[in-house]
Backbone as ProteinMPNN parsed JSONL, in Angstrom:
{"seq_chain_A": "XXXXXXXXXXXXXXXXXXXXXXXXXXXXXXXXXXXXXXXXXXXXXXXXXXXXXXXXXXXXXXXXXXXXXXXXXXXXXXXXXXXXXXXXXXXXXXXXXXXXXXXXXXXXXXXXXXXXXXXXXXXXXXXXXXXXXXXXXXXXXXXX", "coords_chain_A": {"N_chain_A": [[-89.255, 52.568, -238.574], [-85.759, 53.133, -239.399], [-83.285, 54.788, -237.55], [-81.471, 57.104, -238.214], [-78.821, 57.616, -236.007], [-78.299, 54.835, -235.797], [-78.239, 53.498, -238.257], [-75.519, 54.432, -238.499], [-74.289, 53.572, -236.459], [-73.617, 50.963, -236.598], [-72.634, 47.988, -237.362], [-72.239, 45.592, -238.961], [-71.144, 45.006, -241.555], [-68.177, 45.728, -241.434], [-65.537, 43.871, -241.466], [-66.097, 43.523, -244.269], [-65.135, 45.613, -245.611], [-62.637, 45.821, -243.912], [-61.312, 43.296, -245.488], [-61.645, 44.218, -248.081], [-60.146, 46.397, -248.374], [-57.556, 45.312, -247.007], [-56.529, 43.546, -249.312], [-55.853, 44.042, -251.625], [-53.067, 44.924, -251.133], [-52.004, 42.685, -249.705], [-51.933, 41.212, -252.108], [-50.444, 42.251, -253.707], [-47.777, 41.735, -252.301], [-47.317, 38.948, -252.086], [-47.157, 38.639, -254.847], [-44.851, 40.304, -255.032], [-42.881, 38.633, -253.478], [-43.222, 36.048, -255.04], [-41.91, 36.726, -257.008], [-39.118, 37.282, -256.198], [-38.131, 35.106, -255.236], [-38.295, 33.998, -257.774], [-36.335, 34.972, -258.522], [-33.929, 34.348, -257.259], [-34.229, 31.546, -257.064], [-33.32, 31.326, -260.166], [-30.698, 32.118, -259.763], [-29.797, 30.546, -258.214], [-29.894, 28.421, -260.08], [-27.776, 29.274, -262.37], [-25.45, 29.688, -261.035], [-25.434, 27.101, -260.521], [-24.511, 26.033, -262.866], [-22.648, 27.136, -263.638], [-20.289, 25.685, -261.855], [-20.475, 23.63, -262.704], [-19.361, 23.751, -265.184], [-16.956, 24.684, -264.094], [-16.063, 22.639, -262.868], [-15.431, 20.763, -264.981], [-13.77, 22.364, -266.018], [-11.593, 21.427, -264.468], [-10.522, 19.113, -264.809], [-10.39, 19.436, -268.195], [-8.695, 21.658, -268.781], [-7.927, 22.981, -270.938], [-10.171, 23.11, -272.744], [-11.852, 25.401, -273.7], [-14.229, 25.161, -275.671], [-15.946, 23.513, -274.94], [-16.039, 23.556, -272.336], [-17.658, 25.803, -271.938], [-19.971, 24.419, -273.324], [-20.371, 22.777, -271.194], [-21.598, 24.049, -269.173], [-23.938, 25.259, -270.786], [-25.352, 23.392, -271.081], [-25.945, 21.972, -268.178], [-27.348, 24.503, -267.554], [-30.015, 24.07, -269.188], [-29.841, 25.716, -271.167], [-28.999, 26.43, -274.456], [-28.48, 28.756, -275.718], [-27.346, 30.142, -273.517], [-25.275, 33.577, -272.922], [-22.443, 32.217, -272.337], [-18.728, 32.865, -271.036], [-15.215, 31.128, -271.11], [-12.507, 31.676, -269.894], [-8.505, 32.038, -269.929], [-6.57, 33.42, -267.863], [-3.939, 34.975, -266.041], [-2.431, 35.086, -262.49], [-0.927, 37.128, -259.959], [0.094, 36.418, -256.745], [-0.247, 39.089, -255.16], [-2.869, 39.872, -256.482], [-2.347, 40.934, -259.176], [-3.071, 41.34, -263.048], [-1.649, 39.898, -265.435], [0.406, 38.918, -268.133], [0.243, 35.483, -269.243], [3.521, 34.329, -270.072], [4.753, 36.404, -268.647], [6.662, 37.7, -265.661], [5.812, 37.529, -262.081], [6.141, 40.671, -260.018], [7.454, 39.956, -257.557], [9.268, 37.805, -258.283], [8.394, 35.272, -258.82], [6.676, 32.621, -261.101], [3.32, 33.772, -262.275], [0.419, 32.775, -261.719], [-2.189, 30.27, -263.174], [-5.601, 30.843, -263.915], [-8.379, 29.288, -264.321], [-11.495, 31.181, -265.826], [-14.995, 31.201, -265.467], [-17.814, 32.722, -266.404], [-21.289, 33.284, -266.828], [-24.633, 34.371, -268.199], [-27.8, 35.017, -267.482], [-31.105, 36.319, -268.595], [-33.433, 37.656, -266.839], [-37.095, 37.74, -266.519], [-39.614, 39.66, -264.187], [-42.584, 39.202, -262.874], [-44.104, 40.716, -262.003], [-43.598, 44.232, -262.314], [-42.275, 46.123, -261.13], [-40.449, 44.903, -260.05], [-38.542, 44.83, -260.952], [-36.988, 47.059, -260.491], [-35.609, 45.74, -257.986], [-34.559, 43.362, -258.325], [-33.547, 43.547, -261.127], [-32.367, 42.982, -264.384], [-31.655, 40.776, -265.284], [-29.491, 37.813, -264.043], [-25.977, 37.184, -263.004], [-23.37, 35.121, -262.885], [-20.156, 33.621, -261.904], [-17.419, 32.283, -261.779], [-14.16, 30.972, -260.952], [-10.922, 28.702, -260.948], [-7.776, 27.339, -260.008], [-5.651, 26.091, -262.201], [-3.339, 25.885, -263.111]], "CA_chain_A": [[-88.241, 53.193, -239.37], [-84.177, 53.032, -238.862], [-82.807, 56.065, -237.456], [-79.771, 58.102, -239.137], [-77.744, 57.379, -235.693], [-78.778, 53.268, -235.172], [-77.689, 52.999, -239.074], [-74.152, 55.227, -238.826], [-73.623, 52.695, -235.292], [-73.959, 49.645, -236.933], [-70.8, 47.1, -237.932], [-72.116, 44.984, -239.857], [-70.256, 45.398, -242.865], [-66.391, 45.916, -240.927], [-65.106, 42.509, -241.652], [-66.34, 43.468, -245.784], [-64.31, 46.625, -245.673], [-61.213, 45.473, -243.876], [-60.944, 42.971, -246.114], [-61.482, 45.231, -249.44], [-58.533, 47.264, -247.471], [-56.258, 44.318, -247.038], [-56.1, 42.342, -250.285], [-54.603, 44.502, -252.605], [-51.6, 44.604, -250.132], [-51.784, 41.19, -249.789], [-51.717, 40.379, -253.216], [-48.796, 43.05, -254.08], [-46.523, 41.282, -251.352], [-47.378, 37.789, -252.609], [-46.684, 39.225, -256.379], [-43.765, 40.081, -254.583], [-42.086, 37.118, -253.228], [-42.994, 35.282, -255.824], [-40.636, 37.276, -258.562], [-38.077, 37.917, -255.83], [-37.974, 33.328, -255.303], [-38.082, 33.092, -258.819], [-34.819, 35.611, -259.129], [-33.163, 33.437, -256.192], [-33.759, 30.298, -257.96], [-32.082, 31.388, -261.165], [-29.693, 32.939, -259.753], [-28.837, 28.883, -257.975], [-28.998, 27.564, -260.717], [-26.612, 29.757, -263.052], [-24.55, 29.357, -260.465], [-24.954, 25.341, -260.276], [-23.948, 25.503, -264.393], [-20.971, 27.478, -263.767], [-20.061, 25.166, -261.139], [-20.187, 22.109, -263.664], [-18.359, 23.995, -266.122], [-15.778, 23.951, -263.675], [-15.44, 20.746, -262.589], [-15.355, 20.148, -266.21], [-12.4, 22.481, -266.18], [-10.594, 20.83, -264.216], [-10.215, 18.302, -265.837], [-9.707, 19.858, -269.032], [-8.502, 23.115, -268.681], [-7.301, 23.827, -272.595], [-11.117, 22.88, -273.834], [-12.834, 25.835, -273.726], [-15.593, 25.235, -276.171], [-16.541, 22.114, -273.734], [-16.707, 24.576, -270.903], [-18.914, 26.524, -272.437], [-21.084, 23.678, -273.553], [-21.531, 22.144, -270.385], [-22.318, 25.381, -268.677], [-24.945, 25.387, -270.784], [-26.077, 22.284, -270.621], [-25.943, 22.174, -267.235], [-28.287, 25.586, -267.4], [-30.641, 23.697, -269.831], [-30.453, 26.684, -271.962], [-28.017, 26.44, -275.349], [-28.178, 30.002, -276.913], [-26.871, 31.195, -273.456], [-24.356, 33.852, -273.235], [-21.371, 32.672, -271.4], [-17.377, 33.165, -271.182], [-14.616, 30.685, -270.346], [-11.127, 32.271, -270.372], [-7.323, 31.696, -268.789], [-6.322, 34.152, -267.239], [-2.6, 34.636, -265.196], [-2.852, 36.165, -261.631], [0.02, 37.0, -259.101], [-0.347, 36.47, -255.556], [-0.855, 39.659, -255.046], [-3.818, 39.772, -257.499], [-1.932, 41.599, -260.388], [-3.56, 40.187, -263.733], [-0.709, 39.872, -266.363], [0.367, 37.804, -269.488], [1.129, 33.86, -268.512], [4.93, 34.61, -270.141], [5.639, 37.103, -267.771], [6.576, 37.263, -264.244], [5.437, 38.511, -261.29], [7.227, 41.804, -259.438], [7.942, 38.698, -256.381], [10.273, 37.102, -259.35], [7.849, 33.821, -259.109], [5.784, 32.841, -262.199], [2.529, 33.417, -262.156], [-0.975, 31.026, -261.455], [-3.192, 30.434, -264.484], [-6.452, 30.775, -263.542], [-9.576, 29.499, -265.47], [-12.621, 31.967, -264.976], [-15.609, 30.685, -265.809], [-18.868, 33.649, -266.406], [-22.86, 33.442, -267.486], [-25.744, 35.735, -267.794], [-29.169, 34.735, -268.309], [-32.017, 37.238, -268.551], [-34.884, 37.678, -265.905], [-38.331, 39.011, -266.622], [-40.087, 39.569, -263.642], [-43.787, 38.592, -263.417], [-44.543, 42.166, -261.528], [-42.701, 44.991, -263.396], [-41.576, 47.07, -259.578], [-39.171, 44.3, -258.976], [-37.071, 45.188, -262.112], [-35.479, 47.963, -259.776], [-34.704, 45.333, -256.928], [-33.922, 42.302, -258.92], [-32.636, 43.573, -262.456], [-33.485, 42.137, -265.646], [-30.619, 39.7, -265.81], [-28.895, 37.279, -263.217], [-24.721, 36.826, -263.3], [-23.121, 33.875, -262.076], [-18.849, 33.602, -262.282], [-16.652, 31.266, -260.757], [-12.284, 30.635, -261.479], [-10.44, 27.892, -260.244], [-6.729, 27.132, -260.523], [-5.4, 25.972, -263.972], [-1.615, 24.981, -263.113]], "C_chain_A": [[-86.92, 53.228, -238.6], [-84.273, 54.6, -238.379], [-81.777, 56.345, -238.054], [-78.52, 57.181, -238.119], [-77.465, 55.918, -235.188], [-77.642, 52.816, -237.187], [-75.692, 53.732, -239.157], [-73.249, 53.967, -237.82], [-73.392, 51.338, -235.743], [-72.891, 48.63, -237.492], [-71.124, 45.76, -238.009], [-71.374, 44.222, -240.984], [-68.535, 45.774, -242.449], [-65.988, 45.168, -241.558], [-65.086, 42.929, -243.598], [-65.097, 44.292, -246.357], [-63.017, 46.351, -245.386], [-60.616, 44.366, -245.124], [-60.593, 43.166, -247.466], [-60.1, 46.137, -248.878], [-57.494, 46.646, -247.854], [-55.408, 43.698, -248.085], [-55.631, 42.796, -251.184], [-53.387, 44.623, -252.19], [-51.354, 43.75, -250.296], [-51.066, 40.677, -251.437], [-50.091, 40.838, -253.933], [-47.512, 42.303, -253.334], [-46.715, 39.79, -252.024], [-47.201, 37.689, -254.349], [-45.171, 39.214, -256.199], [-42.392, 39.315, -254.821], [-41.671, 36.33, -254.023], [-41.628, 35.239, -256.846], [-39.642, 36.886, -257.718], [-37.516, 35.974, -255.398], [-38.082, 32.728, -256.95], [-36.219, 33.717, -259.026], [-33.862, 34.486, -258.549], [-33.071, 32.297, -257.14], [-33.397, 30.205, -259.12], [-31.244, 31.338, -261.201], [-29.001, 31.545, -259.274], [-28.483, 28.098, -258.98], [-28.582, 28.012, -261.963], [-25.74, 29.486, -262.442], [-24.126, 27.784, -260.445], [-24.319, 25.197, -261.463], [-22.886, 25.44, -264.429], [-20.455, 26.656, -262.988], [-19.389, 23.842, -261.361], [-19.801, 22.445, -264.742], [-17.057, 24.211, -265.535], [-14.746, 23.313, -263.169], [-15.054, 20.149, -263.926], [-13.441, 20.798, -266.736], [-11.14, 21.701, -265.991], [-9.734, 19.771, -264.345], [-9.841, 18.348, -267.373], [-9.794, 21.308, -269.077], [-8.598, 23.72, -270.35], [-9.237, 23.428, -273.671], [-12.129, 23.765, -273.678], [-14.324, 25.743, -274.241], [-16.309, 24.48, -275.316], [-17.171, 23.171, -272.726], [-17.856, 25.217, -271.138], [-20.191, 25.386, -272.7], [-21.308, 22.903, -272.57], [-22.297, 23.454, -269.443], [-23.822, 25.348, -269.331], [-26.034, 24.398, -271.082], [-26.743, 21.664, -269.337], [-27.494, 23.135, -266.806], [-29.547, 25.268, -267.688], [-30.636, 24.497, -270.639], [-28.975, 26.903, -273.188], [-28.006, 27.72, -276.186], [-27.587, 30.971, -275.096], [-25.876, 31.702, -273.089], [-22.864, 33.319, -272.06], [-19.7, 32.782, -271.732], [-16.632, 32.436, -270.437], [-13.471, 31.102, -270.695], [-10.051, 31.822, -269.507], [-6.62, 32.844, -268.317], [-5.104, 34.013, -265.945], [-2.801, 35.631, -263.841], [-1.467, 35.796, -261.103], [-0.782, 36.606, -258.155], [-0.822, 37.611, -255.089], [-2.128, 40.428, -255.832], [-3.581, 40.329, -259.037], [-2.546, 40.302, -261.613], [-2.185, 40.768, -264.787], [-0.38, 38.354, -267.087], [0.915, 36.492, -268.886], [2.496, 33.693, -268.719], [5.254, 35.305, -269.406], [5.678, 36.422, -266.283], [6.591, 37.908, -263.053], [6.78, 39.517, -260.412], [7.874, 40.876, -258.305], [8.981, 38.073, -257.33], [9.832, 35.655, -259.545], [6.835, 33.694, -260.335], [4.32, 33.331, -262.071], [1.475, 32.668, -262.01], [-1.873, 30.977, -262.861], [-4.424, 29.733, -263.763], [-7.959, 30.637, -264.752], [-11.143, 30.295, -264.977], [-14.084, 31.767, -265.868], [-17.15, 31.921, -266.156], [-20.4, 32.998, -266.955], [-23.604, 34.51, -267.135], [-26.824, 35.278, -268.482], [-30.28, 36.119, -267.568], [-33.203, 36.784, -267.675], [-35.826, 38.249, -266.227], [-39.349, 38.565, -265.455], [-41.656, 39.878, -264.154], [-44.647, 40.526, -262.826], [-43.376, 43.124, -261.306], [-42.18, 45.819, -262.155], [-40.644, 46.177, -259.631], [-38.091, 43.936, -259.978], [-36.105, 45.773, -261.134], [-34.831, 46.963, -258.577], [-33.934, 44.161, -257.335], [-33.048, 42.534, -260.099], [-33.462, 43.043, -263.537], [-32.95, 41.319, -266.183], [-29.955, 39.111, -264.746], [-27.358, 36.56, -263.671], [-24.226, 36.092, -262.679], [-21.495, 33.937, -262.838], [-18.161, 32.79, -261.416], [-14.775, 31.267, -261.214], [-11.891, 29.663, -260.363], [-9.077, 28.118, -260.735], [-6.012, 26.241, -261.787], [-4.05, 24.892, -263.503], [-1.101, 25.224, -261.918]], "O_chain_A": [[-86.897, 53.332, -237.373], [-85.119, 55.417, -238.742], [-81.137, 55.373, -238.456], [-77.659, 56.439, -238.592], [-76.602, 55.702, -234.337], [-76.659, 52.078, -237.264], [-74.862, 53.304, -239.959], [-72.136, 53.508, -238.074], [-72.844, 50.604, -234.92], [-72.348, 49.153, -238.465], [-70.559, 44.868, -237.376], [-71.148, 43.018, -241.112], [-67.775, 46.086, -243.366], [-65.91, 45.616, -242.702], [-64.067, 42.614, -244.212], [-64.299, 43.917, -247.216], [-62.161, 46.513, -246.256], [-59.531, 44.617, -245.65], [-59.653, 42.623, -248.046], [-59.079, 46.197, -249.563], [-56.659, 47.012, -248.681], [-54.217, 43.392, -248.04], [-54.848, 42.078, -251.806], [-52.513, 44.388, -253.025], [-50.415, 43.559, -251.069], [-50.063, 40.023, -251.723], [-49.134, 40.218, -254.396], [-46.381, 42.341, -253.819], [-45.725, 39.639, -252.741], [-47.135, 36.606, -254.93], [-44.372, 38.514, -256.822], [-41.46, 39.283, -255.626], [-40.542, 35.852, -254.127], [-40.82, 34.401, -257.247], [-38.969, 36.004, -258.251], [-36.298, 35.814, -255.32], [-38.002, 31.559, -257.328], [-35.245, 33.12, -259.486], [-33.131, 33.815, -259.277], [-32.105, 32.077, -257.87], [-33.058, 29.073, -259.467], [-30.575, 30.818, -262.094], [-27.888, 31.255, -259.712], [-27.494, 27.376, -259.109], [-28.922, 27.266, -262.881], [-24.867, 28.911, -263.093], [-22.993, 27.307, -260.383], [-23.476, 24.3, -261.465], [-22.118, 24.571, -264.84], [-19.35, 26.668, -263.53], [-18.48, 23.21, -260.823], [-19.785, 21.538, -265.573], [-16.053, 24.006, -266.216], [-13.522, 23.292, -263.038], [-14.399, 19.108, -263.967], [-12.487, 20.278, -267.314], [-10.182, 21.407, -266.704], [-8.548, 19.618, -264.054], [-9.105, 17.481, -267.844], [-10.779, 21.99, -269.358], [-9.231, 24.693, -270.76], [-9.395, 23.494, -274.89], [-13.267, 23.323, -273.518], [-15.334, 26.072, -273.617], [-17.406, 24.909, -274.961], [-18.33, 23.478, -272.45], [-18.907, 25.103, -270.508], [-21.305, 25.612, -272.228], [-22.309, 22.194, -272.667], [-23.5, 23.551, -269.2], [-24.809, 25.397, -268.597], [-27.238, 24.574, -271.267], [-27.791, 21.017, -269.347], [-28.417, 22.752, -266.088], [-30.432, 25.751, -266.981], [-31.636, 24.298, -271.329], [-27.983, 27.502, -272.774], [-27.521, 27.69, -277.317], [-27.404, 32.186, -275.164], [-25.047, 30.862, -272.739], [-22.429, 34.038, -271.161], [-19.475, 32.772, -272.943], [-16.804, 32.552, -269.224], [-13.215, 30.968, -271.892], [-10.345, 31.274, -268.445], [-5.617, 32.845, -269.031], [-5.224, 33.182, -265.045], [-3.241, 36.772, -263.985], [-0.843, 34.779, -261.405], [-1.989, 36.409, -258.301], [-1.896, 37.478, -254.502], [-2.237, 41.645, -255.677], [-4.417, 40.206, -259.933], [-2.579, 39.079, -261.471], [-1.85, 41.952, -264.817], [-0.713, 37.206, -266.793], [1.897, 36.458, -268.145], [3.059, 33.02, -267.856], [6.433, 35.065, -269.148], [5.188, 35.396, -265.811], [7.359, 38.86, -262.914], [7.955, 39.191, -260.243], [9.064, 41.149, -258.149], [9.887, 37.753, -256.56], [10.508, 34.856, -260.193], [6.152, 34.692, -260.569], [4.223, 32.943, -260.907], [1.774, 31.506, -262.285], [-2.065, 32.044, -263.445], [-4.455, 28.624, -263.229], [-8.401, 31.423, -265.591], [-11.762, 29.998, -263.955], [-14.125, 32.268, -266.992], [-17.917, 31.037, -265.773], [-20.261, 31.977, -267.628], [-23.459, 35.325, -266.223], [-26.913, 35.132, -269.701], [-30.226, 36.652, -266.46], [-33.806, 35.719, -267.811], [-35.672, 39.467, -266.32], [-39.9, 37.465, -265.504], [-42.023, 40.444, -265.184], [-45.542, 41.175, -263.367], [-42.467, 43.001, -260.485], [-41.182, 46.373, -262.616], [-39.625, 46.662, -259.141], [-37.158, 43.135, -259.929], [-34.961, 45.396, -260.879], [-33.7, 47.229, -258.17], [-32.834, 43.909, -256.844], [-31.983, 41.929, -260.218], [-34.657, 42.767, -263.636], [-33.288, 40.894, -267.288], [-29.574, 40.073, -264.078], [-27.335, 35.619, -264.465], [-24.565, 36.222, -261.502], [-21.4, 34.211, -264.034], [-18.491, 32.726, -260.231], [-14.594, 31.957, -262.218], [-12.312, 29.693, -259.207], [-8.911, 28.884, -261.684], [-6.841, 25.332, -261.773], [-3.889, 23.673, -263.548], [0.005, 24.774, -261.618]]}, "name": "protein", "num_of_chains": 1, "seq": "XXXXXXXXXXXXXXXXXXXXXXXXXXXXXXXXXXXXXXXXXXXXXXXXXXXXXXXXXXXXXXXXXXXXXXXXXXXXXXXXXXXXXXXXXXXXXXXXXXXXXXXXXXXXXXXXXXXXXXXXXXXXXXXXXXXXXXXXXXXXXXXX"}
């Protein structure tokens, strides 16, 4: 017959236990990553769209709808939301109307500013609070 203090000594079974220990950790951090490399790689390539909406600017500045449609062509994704506008800045960043002129007495820059926003749904629902539930991507170049 075993004794009480031959079966209490016995470590056997460690290796079973640590690993019942470990792997829900494990799996939570590798749940993780995953979401937090899928946010990242959205987030490159919203940014690569806006990027080729405008290069597209620059070449035609006055065609917004274009902008918009390569943005989201670019994105692969055609319902989504973005914004291409012109916009007049001073040097010292004042935003005001392209007829006026800045408090320096020089005209202003017309600046095209390019925006998107596509929606994220993470695959494990904790990494709403660190990621969000949407990734923004904006860019402006010079106009004139």
């Amino acid at each position: 017959m075993i004794a009480l203090r031959d079966i209490l000594c016995r470590r056997d079974g460690n290796i079973a236990v640590e690993v019942a220990l470990a792997t829900p950790v494990l799996l939570i951090a590798l749940a993780g990553t995953f979401d937090y490399g899928r946010a990242v790689l959205t987030d490159m390539r919203l940014k690569a769209a806006v990027r080729a909406g405008l290069e597209y600017a620059q070449i035609n500045p006055d065609d917004a709808a274009n902008i918009v449609a390569v943005v989201r062509t670019a994105a692969g994704d055609a319902t989504l939301p973005v914004t291409s506008a012109q916009v007049c800045q001073c040097a010292d960043g004042t935003t005001l109307e392209c007829t006026s002129t800045c408090s320096s007495g020089l005209a202003p820059g017309a600046y095209i500013v390019v925006s998107a926003q596509q929606s994220f749904t993470p695959v494990f629902s904790a990494m709403t609070r660190l990621v969000g539930d949407s990734v923004r991507a904006q860019g402006s170049i010079r106009a004139k």
